[in-house]
C-alpha positions as CSV (number, residue, x, y, z in Angstrom):
1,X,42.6,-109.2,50.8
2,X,44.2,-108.6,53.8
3,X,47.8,-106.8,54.7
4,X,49.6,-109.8,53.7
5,X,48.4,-111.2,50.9
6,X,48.5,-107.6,49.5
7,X,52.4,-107.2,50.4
8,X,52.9,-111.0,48.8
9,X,51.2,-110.0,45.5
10,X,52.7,-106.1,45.3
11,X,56.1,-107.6,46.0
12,X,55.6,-110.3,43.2
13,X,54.4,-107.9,40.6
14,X,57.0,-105.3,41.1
15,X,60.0,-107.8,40.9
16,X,58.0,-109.4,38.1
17,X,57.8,-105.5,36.3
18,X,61.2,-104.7,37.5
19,X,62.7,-108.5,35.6
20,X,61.0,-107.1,32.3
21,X,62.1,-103.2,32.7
22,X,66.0,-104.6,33.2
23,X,65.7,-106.8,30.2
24,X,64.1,-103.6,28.3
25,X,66.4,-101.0,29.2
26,X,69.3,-102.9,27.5
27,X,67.6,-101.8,23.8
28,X,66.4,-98.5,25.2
29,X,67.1,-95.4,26.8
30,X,66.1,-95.8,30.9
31,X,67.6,-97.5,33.7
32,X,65.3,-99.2,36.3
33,X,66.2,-99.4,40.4
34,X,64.2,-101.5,42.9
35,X,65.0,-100.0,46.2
36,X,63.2,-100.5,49.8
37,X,60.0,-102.1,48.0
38,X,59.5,-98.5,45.5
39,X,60.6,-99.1,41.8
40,X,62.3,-95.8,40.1
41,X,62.9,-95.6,36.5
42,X,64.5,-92.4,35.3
43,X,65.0,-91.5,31.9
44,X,67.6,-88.9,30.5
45,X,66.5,-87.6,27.3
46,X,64.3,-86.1,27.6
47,X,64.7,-86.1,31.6
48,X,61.7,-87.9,33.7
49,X,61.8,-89.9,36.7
50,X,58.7,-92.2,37.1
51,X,58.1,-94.0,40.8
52,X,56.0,-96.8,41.5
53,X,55.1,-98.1,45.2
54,X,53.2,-100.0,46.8
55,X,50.3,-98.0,49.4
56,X,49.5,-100.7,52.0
57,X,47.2,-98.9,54.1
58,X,44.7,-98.7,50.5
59,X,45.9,-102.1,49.0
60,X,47.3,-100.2,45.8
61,X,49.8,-99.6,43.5
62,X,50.2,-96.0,42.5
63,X,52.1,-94.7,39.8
64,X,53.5,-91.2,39.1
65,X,54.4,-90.7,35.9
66,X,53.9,-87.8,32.8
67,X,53.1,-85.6,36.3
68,X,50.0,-87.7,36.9
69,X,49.1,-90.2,39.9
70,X,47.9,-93.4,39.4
71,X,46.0,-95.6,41.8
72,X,45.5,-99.7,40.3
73,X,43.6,-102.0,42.4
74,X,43.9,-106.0,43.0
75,X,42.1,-107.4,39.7
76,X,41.3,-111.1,40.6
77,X,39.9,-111.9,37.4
78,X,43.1,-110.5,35.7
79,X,45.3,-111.5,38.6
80,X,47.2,-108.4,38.7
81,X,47.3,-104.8,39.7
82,X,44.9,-102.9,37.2
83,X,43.9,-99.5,36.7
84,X,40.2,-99.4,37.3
85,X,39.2,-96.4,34.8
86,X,41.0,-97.9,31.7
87,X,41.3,-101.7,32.6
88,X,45.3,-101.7,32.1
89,X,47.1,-103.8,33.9
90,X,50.3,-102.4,36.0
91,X,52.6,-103.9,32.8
92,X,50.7,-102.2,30.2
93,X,50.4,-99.2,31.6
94,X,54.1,-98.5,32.1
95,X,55.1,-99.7,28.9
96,X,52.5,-97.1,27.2
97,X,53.6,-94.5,29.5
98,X,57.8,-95.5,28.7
99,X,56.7,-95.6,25.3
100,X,55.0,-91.9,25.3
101,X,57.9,-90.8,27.6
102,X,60.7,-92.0,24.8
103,X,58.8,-91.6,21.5
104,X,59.6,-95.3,20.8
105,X,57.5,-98.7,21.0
106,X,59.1,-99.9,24.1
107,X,57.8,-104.0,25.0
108,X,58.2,-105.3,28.2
């Protein structure tokens, strides 16, 4: 993949994340911001912030959330961003980690 097609497809899957965080946050308790390509969504109780971003120069998406980083890779066969040690794709993995993070099934 080269730098463009990586900057198409991590644009296209944040905005797609960010659509189903927006339409999540109306039933639960965290507010999502999409701001200069990073996605932020901060919780208040009990206080977090988690940050996902895009990493050009490695062609990932990382992740920090529950004080952990998390690095997902280009998945063709999934066509998505996916964790490569537990096969979780970008979606999944923040909902399980929003989900740990409030105490409550959270579905994006």
């Amino acid at each position: 993949m080269d730098d463009q097609e990586f900057k198409n497809r991590a644009e296209q899957s944040l905005q797609a994340l960010y659509r189903r965080l927006t339409a999540a946050s109306d039933g639960a308790e965290f507010e999502a911001d999409f701001n200069s390509g990073a996605l932020a969504i901060e919780f208040e109780d009990p206080p977090g912030k988690f940050v996902i971003s895009p990493n050009a120069p490695v062609h990932q998406i990382w992740v920090s959330a529950h004080s952990k980083s998390y690095k997902l890779d280009w998945d063709n066969v999934a066509g998505d961003f996916v964790l490569p040690s537990s096969g979780q794709t970008l979606t999944e993995l923040i909902q399980d980690a929003i989900t740990k993070q409030l105490g409550a099934e959270v579905s994006l």
